[in-house]
N, CA, C and O atoms as a printed pandas DataFrame, in Angstrom:
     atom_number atom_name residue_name chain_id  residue_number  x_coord  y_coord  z_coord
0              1         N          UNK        A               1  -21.752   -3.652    3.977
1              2        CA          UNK        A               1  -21.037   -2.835    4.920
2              3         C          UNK        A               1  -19.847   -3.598    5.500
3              4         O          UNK        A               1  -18.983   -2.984    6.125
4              5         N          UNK        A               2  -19.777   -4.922    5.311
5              6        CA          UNK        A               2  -19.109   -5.806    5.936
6              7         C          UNK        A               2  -17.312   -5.514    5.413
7              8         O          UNK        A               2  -16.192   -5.177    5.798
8              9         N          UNK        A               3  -18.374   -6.078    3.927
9             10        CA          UNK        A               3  -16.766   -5.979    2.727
10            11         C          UNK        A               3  -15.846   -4.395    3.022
11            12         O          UNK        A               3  -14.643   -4.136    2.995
12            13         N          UNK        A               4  -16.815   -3.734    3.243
13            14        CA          UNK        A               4  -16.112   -1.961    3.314
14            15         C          UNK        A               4  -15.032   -1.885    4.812
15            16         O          UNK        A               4  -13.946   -1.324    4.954
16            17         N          UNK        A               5  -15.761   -2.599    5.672
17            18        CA          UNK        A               5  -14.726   -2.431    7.031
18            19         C          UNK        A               5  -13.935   -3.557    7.151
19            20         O          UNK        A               5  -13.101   -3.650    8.052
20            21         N          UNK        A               6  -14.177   -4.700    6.064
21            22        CA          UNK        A               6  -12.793   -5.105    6.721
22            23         C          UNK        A               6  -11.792   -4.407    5.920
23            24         O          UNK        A               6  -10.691   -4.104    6.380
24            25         N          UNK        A               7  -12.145   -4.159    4.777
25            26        CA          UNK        A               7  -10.707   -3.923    3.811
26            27         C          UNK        A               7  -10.476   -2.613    4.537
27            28         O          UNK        A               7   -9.329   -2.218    4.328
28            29         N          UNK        A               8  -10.956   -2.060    5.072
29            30        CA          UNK        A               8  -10.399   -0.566    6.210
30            31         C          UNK        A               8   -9.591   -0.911    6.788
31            32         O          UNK        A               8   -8.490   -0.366    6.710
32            33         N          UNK        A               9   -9.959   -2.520    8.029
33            34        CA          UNK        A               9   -9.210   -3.096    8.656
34            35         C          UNK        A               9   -7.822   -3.220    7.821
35            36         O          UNK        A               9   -6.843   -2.563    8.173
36            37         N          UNK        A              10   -7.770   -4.275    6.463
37            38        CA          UNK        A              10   -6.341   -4.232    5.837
38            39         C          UNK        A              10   -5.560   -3.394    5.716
39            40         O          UNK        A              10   -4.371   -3.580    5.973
40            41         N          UNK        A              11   -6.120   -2.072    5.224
41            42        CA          UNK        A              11   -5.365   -0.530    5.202
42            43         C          UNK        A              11   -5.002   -0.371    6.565
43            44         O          UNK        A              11   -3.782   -0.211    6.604
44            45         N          UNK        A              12   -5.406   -0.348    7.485
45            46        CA          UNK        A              12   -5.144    0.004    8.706
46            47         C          UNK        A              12   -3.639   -0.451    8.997
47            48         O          UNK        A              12   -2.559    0.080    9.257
48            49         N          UNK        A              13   -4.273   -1.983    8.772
49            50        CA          UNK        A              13   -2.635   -2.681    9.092
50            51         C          UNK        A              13   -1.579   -2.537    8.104
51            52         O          UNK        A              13   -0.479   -2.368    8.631
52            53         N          UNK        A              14   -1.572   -2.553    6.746
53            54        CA          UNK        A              14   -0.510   -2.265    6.161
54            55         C          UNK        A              14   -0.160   -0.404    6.541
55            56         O          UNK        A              14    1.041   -0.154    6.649
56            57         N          UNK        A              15   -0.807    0.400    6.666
57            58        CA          UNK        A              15   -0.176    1.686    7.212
58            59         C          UNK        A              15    0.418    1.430    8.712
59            60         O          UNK        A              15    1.537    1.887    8.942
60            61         N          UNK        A              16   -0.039    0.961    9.398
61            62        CA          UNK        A              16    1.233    0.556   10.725
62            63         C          UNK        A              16    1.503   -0.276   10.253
63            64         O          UNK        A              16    0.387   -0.690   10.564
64            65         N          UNK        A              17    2.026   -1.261    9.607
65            66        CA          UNK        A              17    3.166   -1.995    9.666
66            67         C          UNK        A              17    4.311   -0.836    8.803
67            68         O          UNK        A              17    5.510   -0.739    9.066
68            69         N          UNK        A              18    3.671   -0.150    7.891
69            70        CA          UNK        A              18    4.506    0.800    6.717
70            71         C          UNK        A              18    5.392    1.419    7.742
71            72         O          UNK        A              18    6.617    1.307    7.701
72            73         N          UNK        A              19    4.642    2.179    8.809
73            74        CA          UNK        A              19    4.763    3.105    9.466
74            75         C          UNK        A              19    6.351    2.537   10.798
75            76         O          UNK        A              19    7.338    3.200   11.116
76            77         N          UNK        A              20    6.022    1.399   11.153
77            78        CA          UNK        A              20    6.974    0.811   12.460
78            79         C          UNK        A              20    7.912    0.348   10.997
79            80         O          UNK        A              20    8.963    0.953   11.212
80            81         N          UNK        A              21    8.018   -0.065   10.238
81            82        CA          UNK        A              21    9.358   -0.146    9.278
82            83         C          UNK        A              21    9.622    0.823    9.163
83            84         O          UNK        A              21   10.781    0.669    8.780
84            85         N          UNK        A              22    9.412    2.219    9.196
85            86        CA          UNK        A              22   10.163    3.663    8.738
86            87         C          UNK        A              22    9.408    4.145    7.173
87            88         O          UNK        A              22    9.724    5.296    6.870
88            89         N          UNK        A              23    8.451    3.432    6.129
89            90        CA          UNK        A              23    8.726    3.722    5.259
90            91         C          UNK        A              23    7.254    4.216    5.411
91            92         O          UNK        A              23    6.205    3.900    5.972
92            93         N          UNK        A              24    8.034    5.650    4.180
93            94        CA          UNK        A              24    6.816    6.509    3.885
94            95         C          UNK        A              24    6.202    6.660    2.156
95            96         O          UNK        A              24    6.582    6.831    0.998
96            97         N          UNK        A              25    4.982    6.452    3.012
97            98        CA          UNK        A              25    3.716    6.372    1.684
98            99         C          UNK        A              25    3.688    7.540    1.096
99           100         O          UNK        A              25    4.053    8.611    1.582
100          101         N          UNK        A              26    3.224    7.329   -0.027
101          102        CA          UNK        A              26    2.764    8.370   -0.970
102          103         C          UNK        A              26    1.573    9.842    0.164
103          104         O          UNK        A              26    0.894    9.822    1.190
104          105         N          UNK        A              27    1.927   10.750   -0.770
105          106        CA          UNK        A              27    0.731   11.541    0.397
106          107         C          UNK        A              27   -0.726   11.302   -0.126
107          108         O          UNK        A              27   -1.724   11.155    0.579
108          109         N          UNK        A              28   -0.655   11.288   -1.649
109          110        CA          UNK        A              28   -1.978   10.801   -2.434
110          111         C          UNK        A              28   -1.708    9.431   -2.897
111          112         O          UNK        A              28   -0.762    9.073   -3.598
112          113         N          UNK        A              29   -2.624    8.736   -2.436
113          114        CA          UNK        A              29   -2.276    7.346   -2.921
114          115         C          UNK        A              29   -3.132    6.964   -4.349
115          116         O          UNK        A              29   -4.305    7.332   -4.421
116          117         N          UNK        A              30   -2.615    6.338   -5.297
117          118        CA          UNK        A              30   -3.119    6.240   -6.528
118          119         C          UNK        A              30   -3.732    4.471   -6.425
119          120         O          UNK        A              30   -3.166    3.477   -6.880
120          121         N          UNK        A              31   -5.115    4.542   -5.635
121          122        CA          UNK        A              31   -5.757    3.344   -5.400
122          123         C          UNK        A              31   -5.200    2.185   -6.745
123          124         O          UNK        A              31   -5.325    2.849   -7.775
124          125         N          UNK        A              32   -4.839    1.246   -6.996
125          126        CA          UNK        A              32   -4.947    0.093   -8.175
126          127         C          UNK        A              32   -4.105    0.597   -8.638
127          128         O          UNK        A              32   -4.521    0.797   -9.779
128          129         N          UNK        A              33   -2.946    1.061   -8.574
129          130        CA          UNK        A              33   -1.991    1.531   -9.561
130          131         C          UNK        A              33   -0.798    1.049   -8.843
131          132         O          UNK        A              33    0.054    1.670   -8.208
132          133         N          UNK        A              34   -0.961   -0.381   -9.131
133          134        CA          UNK        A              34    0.269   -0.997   -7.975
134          135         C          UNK        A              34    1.539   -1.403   -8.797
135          136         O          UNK        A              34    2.272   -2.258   -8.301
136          137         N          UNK        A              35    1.938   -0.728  -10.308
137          138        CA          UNK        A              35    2.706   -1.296  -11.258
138          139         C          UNK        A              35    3.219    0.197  -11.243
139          140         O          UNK        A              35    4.437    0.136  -11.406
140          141         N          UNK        A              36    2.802    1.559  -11.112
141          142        CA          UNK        A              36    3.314    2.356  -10.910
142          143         C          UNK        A              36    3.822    2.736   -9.330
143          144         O          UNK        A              36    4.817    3.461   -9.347
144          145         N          UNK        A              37    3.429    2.457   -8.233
145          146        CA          UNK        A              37    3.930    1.863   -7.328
146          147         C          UNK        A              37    4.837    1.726   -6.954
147          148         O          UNK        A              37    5.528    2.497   -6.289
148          149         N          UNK        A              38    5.072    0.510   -7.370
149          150        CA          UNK        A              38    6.355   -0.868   -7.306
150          151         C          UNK        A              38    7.515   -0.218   -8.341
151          152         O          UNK        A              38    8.671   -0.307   -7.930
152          153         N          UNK        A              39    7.289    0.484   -9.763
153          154        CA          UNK        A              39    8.427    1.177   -9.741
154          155         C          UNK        A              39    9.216    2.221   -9.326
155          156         O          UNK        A              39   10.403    2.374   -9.612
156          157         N          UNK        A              40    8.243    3.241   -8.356
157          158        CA          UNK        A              40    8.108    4.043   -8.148
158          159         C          UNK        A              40    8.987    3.793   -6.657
159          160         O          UNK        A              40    9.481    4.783   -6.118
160          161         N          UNK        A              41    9.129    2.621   -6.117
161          162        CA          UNK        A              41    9.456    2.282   -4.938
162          163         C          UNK        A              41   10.864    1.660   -5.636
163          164         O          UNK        A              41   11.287    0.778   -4.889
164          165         N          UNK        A              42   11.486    1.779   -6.487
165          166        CA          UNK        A              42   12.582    1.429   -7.250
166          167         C          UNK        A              42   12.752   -0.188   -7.474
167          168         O          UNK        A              42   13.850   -0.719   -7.642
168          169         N          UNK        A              43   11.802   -0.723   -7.455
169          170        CA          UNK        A              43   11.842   -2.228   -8.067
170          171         C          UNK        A              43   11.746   -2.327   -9.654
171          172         O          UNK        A              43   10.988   -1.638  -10.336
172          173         N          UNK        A              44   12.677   -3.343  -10.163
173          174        CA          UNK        A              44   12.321   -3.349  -11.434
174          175         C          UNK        A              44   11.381   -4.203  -12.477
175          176         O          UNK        A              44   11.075   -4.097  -13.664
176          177         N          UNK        A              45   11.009   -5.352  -11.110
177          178        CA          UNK        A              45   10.040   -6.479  -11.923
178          179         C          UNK        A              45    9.320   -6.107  -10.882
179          180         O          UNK        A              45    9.651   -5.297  -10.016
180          181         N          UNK        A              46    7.684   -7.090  -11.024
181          182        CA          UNK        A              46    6.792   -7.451  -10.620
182          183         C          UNK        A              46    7.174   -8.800   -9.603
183          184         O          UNK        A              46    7.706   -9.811  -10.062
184          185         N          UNK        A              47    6.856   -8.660   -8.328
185          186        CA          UNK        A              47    6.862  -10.157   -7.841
186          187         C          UNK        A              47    5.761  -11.256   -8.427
187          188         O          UNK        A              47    4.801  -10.983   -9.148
188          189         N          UNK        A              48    6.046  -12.237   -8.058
189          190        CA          UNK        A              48    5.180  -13.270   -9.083
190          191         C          UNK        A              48    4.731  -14.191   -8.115
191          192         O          UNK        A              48    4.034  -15.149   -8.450
């Protein structure tokens, strides 16, 4: 139960931090699909 609330906690904070920068999320988010994502957010590489 532990592992489940913190990573809630992480979501939490990356949606307000998303949120006080102005930028808006997907309305359905495509969990692990962070390569469609990142192009999708107009980047053309992967950070490394």
């Amino acid at each position: 139960a532990y592992m489940f609330s913190h990573e809630a906690h992480h979501r939490g904070q990356i949606l307000m931090l998303a949120h006080q920068l102005g930028y808006r999320l997907p309305q359905y988010p495509g969990v692990w699909q962070w390569d469609r994502l990142w192009k999708e957010a107009g980047f053309g590489t992967r950070p490394r």
